[in-house]
N, C-alpha and C positions, 0 to 999 in steps of 0.2 A: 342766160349765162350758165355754159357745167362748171360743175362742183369738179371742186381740185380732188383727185387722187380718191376718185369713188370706186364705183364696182366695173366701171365701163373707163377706168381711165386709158387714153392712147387709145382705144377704142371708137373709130369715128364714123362706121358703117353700120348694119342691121348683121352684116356676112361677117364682117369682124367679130363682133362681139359672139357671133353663133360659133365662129371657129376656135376663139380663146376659151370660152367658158364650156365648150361639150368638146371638145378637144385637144386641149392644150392643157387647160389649170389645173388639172389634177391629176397629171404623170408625175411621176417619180424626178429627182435630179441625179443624173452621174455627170460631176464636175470633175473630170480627169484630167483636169491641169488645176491647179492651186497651190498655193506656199500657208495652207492652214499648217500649227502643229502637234504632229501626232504625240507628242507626249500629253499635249490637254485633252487629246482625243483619250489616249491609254486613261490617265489619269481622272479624266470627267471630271475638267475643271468647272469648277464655281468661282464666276469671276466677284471680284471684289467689288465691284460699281461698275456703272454705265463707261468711265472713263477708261478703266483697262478692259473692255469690249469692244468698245466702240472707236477710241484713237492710238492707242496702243499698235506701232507698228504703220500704222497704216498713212501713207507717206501722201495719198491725196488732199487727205483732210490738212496734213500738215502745210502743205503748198499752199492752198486755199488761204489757211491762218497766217502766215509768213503775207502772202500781198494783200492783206487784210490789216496790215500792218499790227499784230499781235509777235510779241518779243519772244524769241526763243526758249525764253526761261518757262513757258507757260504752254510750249508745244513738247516740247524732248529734252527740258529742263527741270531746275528743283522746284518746280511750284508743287501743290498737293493735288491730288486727282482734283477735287472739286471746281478749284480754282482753272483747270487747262478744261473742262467741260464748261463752265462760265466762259473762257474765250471761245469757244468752237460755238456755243449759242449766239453769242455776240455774231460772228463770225456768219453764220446761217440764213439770215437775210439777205447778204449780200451775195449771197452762190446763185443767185435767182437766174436760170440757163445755163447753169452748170449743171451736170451729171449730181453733182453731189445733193444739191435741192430735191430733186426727186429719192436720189438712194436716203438721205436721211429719214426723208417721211413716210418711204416704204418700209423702213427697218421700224421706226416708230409703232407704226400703225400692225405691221405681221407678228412681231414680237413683243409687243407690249398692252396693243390693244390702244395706244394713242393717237389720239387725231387730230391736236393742237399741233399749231406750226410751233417750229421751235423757235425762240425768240429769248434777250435778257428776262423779260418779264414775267417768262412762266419756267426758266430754266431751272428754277432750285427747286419747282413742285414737279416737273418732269423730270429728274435727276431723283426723287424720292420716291418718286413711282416707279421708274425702272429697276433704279436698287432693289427695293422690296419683291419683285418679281424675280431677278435676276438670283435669288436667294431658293428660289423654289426648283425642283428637279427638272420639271419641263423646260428649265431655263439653264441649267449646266448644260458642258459642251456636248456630251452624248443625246443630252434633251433636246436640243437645238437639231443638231442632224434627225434627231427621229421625226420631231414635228414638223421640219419642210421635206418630209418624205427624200433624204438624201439615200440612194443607194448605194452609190458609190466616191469614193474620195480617194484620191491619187495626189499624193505631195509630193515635194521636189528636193532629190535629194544628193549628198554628194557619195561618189562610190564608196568611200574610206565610214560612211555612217557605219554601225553595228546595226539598224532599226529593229535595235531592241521595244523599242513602241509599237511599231508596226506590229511585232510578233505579239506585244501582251495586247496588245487592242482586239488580233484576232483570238488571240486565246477567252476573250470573253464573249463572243459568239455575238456581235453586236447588229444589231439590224442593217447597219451601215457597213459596207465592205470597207475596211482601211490597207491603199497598196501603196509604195513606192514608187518611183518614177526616176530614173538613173541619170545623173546630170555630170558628167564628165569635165564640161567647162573649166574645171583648176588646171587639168593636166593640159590643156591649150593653151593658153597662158603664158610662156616664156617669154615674157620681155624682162621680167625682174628674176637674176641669178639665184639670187637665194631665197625668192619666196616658191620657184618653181621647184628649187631641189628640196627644200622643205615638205614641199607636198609627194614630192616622190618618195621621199626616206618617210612620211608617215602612209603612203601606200603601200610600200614596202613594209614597214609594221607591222600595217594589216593583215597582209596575204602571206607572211613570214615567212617572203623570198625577196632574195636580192629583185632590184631593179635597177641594175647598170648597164643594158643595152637596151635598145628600140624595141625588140621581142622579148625583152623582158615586163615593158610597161605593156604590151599587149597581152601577155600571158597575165597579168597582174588583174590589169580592165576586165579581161573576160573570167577570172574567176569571180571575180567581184557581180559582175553579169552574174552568173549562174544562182551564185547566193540569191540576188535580188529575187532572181525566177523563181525562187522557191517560196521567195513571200509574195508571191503574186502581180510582179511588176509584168507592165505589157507593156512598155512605154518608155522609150528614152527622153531627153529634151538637152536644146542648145539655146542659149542664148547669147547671141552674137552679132555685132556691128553687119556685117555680112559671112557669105560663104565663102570662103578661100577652097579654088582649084585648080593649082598651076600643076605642071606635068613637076612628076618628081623619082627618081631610081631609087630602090629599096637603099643600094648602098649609100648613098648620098644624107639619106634621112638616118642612115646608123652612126655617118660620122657628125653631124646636125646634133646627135642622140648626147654624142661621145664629148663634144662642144658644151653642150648644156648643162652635165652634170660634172666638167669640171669648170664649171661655175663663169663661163666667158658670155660674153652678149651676142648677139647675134642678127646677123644683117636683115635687113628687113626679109630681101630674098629668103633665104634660110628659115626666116620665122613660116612663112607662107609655103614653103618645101615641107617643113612638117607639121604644120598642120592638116595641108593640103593631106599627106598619109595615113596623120591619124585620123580623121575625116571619115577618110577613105573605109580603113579598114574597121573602124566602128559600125559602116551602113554594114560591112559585110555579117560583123555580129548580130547587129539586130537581125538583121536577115534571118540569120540560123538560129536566133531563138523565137523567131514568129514575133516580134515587136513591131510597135509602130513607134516610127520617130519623129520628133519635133522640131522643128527649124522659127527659132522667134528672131527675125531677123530685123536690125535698123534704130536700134537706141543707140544714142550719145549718151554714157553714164558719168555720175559723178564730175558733172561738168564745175559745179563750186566747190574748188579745193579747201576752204575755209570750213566749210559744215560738215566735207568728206570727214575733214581729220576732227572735229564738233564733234558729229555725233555717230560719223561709219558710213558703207555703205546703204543703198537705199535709203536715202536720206529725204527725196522727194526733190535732187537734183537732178533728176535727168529728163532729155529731154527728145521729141524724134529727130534723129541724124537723116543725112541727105546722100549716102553711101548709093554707090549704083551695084543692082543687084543681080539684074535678069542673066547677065552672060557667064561669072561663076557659078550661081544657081542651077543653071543648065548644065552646062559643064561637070557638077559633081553628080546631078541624078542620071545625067549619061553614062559616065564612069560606070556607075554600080549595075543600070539597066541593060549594059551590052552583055555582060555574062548571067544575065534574070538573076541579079539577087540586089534588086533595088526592094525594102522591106516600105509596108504601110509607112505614109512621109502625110503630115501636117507642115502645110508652110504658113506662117503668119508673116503680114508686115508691117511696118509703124508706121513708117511715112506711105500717106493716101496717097500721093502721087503713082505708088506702084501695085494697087488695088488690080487695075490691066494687068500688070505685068505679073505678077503672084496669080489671079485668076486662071490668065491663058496658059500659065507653066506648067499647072497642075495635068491639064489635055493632053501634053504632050508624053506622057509618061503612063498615064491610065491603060493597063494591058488587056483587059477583059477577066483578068483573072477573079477578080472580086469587084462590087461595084464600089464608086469612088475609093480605089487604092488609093490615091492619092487626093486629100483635099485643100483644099483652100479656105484655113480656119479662121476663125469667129474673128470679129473686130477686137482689137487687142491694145489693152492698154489707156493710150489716148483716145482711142480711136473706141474704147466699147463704151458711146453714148449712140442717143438716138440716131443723131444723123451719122456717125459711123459707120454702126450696123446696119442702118438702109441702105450707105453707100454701099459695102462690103457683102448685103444680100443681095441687091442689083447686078452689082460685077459681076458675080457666082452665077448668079440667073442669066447672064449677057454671054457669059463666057462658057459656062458649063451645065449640068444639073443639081438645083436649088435642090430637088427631092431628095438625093443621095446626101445632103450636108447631113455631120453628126455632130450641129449643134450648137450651143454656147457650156461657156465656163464662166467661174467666177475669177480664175488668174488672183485669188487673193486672200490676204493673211487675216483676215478676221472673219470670224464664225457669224458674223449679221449679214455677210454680202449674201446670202443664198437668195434675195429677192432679186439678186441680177437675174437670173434667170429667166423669172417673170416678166422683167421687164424686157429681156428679149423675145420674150413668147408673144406678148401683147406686142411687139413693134411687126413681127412678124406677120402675127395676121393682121394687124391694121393693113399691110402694104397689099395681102393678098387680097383682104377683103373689100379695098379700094379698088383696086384693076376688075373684081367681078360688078361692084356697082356697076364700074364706067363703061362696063360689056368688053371686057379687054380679056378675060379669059372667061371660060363657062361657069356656073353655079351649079355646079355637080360637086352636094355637099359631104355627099360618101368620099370622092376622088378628093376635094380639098383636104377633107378630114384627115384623113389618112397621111396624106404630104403630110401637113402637119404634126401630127404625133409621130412621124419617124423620123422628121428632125430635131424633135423637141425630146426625144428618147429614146427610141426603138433603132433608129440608123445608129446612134451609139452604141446604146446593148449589141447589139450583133456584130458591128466591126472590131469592139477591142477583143473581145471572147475572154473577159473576165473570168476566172476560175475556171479554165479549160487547163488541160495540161498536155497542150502543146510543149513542142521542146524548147 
């Protein structure tokens, strides 16, 4: 029988293990999608206990304890930390095939040095040992990034941020790159009148210009663009049910414009007319400041109105919607690619079902111009556990080239998930290092190695061009 979670775990060949440990385990991480926050990053927080590290924010574990039937009060309620980390141990045993079973004991074991399962029984002597570490520098949030060798970190942000963090993070020259990531998603939005013009009057704020026409929110967006460029952003992101891309006339989306901000609802058509523009003419900004964009398409959010208005968004209500996707999807990287200025595009999906359909999209739009301009990114969400990511590496290998992938992210707001990584590094070559046992492909350990480390880091390094100063 192997031992749970050793030095070979997910590891089930002689080629595996040779491919993870001499060339995988000991690259760098650039996780360039996450919702970590940069003010703990500026700040170099020290957290107060294992409870605001470890469930603080983080809405899987909460899910987990909610059908685990643990009350509210003790997940995003008034209990005291020690008592919501006594339900999450409680809670730990029963994840057993869950994603989370493995991520707890990899966090365990990377950052603390523990190797006990978590269980009621040893929860208040593992709650003591962590704390006490968690106390020492290697264990603030600057410490944490240096120790899992993170180079880079890209958080998500909205255009109207100052990222005043961002800027004092780099002002202390941190081994860690800290960038932005330009998230637009408020200004799509228009189905609620006054939370849309709310967000317009405080972009307007911002950029301290009016914003009462349709090119006035594009002149607003793109300065806001230009800022970000300066603190290093390379990268837009959407996330959205799907892509909206019906045929729409400049003037049509002015009077749309003219509609919205004096505060009227708007027919669904209409909503999907401008969208569809601003869509539109955001790929053409990326475009011209050299970005790469992100499309996370296919969640149903906030499906429990009770917990929405409880305790907010991301609440750990949401869940993969069944939206059809391939034929707006198409439709918009057409749009932008008839005049070449379709910019680098990351497409994700939730629902598995469209694994095919996100895979073969991406073929269709790859120019030659750079290798995988276009990818088909990491299992996401629901979908980044084991059998996800094999699914989601298979597609990509069925559909296109595995070698050019740039990789996995952690997508996530706590500073312990950096063993995601690992754990897709180990799924990885497990898959490859199985097909060379089975003589399914060669054992040309040079050629494997190499795939390997450039999806594992190097395809990334080189496709965002971090600290280049392109325009």
């Amino acid at each position: 029988m192997k031992a749970f979670l050793d030095a070979d775990f997910l590891l089930h060949t002689d080629t595996a293990r040779q491919l993870y440990h001499e060339y995988a385990a000991s690259l760098p991480i650039i996780d360039y999608h996450c919702h970590l926050s940069p003010k703990d990053i500026a700040e170099n927080r020290t957290f107060s206990d294992l409870t605001a590290a470890w469930l603080e924010g983080d809405h899987y574990k909460w899910r987990a304890m909610r059908t685990h039937g643990i009350a509210e009060t003790y997940i995003t309620g008034e209990a005291s930390a020690y008592e919501k980390f006594e339900k999450w141990a409680e809670t730990v045993p029963y994840t057993l095939r869950n994603p989370l079973f493995h991520w707890t004991h990899l966090e365990l074991q990377r950052y603390f040095g523990i190797k006990e399962l978590l269980n009621p029984g040893n929860a208040r002597d593992i709650y003591a040992q962590a704390n006490a570490q968690l106390q020492e520098p290697g264990l603030s949030v600057q410490g944490i990034l240096k120790r899992m060798q993170v180079e880079v970190v890209c958080s998500t942000d909205d255009p109207t941020d100052d990222l005043s963090f961002h800027q004092a993070a780099q002002e202390q020259g941190l081994s860690t790159a800290v960038y932005p990531t330009f998230r637009p998603d408020r200004a799509l939005m228009v189905d609620d009148p006054e939370e849309i013009n709310g967000y317009f009057d405080q972009l307007s704020e911002v950029c301290a210009a009016p914003v009462d026409h349709f090119i006035d929110l594009l002149d607003a967006l793109k300065r806001r663009m230009d800022f970000f460029h300066q603190l290093g952003c390379r990268l837009s992101d959407h996330g959205l049910e799907y892509l909206p891309s019906v045929d729409f006339e400049d003037e049509e989306v002015n009077q749309i414009f003219h509609k919205i901000r004096l505060r009227h609802r708007l027919m669904p058509g209409e909503i999907a007319k401008y969208q569809s523009s601003l869509l539109y003419h955001l790929g053409l900004m990326y475009h011209e400041h050299g970005w790469t964009m992100q499309f996370h398409l296919g969640a149903l959010r906030n499906n429990n109105s009770r917990l929405l208005k409880q305790v907010g968004k991301d609440a750990g209500v949401d869940s993969i919607g069944d939206f059809a996707q391939g034929q707006s999807l198409a439709r918009y990287l057409d749009r932008l690619d008839q005049t070449n200025q379709l910019p680098r595009t990351i497409l994700y999906n939730l629902n598995p079902r469209d694994n095919e359909v996100f895979a073969s999209m991406v073929g269709n739009f790859n120019d030659g111009s750079i290798a995988g301009k276009v990818q088909y990114g990491s299992a996401w969400w629901f979908l980044d556990q084991k059998d996800g990511m094999e699914k989601q590496i298979n597609a990509l290998s069925n559909m296109g080239l595995l070698s050019h992938f740039i990789g996995m992210l952690t997508d996530s707001r706590s500073f312990l998930s950096f063993p995601r990584h690992e754990y897709f590094r180990r799924i990885l070559c497990n898959l490859i290092g199985a097909e060379v046992e089975r003589g399914e492909i060669p054992a040309e350990m040079d050629w494997l190695g190499e795939m390997v480390s450039h999806i594992c880091y190097h395809n990334a390094r080189n496709y965002f061009g971090f600290g280049e100063t392109a325009s």
